[in-house]
Backbone as a chain_set.jsonl record, in Angstrom:
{"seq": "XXXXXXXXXXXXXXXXXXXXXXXXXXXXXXXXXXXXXXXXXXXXXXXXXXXXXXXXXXXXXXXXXXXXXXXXXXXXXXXXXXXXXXXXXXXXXXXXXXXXXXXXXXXX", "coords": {"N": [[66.111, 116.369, 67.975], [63.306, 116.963, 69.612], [60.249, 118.598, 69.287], [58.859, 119.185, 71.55], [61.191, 118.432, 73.986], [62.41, 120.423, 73.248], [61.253, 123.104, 74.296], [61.074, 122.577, 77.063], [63.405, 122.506, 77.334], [63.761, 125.419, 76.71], [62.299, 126.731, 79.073], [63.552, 125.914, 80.816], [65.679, 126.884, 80.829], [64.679, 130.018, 80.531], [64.36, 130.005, 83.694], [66.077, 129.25, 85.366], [67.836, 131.598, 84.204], [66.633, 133.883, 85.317], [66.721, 133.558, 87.87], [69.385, 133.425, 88.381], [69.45, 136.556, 87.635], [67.967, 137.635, 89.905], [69.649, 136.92, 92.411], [71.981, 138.161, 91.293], [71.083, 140.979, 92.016], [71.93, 140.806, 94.605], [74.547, 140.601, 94.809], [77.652, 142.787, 94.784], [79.731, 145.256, 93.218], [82.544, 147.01, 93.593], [83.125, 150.503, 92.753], [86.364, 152.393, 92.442], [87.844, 155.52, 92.59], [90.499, 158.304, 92.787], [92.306, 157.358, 94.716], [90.28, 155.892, 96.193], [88.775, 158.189, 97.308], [86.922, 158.775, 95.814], [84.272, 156.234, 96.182], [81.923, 154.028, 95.368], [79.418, 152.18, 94.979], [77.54, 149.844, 93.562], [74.745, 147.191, 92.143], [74.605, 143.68, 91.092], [73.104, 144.168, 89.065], [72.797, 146.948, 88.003], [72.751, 148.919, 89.285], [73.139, 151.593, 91.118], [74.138, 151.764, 94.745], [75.175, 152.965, 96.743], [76.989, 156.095, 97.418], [80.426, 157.365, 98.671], [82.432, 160.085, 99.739], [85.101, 161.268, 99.916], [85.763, 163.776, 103.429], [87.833, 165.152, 102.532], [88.18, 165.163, 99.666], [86.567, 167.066, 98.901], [86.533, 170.173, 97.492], [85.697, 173.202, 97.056], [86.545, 174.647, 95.733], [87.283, 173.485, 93.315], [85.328, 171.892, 91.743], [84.984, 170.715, 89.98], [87.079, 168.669, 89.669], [86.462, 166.445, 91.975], [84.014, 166.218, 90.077], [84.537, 164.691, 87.886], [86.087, 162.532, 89.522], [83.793, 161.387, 90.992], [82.305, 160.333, 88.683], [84.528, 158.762, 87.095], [84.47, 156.714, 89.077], [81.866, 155.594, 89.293], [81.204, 154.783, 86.695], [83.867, 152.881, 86.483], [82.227, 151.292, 88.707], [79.596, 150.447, 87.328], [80.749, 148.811, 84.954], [82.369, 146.888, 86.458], [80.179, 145.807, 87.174], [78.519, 144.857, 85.025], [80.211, 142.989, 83.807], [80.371, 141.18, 85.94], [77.968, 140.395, 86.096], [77.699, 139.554, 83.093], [79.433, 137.244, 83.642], [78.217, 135.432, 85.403], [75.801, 134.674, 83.767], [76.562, 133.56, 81.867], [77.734, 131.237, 83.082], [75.833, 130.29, 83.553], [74.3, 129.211, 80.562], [76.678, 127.595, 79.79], [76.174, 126.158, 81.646], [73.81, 124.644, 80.592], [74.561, 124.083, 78.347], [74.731, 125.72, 76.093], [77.011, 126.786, 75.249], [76.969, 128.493, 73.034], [75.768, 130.554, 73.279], [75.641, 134.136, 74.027], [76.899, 135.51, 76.752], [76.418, 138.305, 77.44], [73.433, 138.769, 78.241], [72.939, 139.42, 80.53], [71.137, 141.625, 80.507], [68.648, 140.527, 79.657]], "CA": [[65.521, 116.91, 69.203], [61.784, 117.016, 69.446], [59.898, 120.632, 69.965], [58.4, 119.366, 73.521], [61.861, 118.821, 74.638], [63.406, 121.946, 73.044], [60.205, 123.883, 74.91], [61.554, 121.924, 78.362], [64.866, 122.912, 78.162], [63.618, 126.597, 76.691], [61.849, 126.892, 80.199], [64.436, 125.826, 82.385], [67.062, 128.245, 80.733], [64.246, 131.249, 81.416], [63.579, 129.912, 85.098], [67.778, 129.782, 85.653], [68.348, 133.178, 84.249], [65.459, 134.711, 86.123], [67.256, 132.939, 89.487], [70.718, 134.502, 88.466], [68.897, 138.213, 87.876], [67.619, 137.863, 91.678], [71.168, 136.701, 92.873], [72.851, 139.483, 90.5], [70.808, 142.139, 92.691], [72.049, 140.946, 96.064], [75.737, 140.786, 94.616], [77.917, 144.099, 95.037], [81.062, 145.05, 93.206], [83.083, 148.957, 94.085], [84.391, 151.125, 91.804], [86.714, 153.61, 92.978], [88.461, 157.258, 92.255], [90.954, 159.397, 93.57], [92.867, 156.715, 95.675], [89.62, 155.361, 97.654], [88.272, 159.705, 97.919], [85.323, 158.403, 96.057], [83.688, 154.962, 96.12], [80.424, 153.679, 94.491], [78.793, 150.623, 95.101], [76.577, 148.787, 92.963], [74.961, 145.557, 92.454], [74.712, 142.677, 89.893], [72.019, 145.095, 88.044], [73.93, 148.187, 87.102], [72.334, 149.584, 90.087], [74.374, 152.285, 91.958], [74.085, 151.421, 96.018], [75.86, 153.991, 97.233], [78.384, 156.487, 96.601], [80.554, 157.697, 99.306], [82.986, 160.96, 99.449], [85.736, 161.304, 101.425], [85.151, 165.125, 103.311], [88.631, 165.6, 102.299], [88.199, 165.513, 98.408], [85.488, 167.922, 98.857], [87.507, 171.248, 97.655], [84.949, 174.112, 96.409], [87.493, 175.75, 94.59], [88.144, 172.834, 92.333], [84.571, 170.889, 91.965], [85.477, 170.151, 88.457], [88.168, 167.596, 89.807], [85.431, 165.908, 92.447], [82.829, 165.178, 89.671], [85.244, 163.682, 87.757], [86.621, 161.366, 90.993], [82.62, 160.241, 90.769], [82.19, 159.848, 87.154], [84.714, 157.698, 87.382], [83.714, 155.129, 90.208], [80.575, 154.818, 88.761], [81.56, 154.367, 85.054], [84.629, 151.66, 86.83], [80.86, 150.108, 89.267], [79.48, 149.652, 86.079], [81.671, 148.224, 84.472], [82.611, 145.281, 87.007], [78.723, 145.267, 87.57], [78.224, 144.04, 84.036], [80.951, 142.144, 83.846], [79.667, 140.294, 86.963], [76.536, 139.592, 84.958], [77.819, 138.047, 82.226], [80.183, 135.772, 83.939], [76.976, 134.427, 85.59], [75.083, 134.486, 82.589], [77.488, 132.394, 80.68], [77.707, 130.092, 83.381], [74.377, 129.03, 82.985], [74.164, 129.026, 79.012], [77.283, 126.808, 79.335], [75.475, 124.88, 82.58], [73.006, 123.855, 80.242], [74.797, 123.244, 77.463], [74.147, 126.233, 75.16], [77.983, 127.54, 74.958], [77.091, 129.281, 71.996], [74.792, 132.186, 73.261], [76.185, 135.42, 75.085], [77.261, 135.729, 78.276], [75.284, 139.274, 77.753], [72.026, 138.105, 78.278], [72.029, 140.066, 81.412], [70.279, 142.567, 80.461], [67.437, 140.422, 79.228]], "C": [[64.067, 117.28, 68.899], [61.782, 118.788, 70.317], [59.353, 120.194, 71.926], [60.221, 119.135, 74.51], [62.532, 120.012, 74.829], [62.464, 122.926, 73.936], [60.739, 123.707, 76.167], [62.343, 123.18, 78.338], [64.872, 124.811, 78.081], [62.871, 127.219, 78.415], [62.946, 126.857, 81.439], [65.41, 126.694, 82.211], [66.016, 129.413, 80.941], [64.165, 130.947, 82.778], [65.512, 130.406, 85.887], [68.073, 130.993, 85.736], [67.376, 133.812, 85.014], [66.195, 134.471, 88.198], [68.528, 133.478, 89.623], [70.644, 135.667, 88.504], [68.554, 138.346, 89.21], [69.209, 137.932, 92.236], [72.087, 137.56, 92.231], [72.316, 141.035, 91.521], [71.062, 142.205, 94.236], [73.733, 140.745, 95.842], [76.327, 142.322, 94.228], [79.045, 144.036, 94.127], [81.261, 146.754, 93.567], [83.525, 149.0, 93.022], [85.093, 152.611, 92.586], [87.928, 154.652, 92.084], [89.58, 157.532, 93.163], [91.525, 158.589, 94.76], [92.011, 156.543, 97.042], [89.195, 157.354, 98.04], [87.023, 159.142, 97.406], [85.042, 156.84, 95.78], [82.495, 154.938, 96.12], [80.229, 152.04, 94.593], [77.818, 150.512, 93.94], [76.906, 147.366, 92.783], [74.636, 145.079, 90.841], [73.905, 143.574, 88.765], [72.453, 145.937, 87.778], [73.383, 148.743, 88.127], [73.181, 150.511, 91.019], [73.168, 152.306, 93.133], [73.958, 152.539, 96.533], [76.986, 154.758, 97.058], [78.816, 157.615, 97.873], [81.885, 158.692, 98.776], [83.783, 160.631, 100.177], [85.772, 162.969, 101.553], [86.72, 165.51, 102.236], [88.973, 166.12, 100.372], [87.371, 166.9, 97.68], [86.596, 169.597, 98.761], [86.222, 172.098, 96.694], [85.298, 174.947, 95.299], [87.837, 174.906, 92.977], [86.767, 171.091, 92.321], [84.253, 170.04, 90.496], [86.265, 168.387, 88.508], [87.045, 166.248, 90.7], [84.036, 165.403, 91.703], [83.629, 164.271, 88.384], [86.111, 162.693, 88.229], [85.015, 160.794, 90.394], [82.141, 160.126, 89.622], [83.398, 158.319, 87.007], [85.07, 156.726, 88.138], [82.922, 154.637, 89.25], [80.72, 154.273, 87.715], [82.366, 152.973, 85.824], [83.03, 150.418, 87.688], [80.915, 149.708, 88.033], [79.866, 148.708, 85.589], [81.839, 146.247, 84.716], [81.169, 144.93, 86.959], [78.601, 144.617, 86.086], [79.142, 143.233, 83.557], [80.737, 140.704, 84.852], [78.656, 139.414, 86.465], [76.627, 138.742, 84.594], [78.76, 137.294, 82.48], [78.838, 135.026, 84.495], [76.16, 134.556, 84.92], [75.769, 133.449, 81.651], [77.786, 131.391, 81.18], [76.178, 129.293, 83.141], [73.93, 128.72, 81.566], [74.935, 127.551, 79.207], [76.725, 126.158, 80.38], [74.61, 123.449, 81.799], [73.225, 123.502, 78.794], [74.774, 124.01, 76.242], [75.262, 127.002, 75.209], [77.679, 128.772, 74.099], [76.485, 131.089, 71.918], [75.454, 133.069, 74.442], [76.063, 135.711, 76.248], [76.276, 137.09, 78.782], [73.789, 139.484, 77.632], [71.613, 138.763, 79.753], [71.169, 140.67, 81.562], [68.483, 142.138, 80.143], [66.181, 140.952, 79.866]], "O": [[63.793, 117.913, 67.88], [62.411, 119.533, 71.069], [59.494, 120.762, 73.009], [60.36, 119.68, 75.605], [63.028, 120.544, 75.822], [63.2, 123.785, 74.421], [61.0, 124.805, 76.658], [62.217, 124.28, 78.875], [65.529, 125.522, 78.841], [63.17, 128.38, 78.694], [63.097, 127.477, 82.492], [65.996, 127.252, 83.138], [66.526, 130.121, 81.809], [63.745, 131.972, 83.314], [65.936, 131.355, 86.546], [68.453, 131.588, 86.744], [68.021, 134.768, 85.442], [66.062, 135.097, 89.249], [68.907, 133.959, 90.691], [71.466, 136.262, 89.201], [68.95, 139.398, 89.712], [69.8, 138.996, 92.422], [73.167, 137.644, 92.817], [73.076, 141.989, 91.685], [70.697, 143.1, 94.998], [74.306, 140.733, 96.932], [75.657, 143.043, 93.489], [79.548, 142.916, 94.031], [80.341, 147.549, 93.758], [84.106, 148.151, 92.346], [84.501, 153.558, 93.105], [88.642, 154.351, 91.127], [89.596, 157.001, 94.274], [91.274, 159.063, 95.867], [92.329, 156.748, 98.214], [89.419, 157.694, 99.202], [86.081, 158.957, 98.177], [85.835, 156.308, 95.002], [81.855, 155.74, 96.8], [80.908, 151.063, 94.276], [77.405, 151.597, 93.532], [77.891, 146.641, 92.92], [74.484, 145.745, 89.818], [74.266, 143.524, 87.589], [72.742, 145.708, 86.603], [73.622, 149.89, 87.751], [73.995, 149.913, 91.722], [71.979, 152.594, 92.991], [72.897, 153.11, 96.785], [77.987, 154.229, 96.575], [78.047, 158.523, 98.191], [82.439, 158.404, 97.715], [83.56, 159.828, 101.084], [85.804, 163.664, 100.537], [86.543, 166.155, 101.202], [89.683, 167.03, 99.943], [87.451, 167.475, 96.594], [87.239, 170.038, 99.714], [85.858, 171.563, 95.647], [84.737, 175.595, 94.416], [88.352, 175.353, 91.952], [86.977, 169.92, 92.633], [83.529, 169.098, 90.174], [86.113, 167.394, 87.797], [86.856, 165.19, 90.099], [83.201, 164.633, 92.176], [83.167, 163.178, 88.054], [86.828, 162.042, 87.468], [84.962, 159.935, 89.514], [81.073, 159.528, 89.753], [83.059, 157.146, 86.856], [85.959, 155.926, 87.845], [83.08, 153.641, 88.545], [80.347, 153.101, 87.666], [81.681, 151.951, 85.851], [82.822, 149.239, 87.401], [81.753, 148.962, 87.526], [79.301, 147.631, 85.778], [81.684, 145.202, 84.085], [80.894, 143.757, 86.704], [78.605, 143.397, 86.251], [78.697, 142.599, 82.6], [80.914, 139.529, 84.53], [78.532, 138.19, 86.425], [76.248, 137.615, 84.911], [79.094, 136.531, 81.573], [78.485, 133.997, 83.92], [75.172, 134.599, 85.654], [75.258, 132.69, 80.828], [78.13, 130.448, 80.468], [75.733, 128.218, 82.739], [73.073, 127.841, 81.484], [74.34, 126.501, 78.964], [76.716, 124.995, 79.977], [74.583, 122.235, 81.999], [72.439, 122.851, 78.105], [74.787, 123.342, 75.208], [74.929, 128.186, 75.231], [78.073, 129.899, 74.4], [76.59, 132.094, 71.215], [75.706, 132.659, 75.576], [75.035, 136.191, 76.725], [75.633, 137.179, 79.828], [73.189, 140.32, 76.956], [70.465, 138.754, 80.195], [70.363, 140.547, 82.485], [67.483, 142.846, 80.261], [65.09, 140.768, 79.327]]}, "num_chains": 1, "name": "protein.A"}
């Protein structure tokens, strides 16, 4: 393999992943708590959306139990959110032929 092609194909795998990081920030996954009391959005980026309560979890007496409902949503967002990633990160490694490199390349 010559360096001007390896340079090619090094270009078209940054232009790809740069096109899956856009399309990772308009993709959503939920994580939720407390049987659906709290829910957290984020997108392909680890980005938290939104994070909704239900009033009913809301107990003053017991706000110990309510930040651990949204600790873990967000920790479960997460989660799928980078998981999301690198399934479309690893499709394009293996698109173009480069099985060998990490699906976690989202973060690049």
């Amino acid at each position: 393999m010559n360096v001007q092609k390896l340079f090619k194909q090094a270009q078209k795998l940054q232009a790809e992943m740069a096109r899956v990081q856009e399309e990772l920030g308009q993709k959503t996954v939920e994580g939720t708590a407390g049987g659906q009391a709290v829910k957290v959005v984020a997108n392909g980026k680890q980005e938290i959306l939104s994070v909704t309560i239900d009033p009913a979890a809301v107990d003053p007496a017991d706000v110990e139990m309510l930040q651990d409902l949204v600790l873990a949503a967000v920790n479960e967002a997460l989660r799928k959110s980078r998981e999301l990633a690198s399934e479309e990160m690893a499709r394009v490694t293996q698109a173009m032929g480069l099985p060998g490199l990490p699906g976690g390349l989202a973060g690049f």
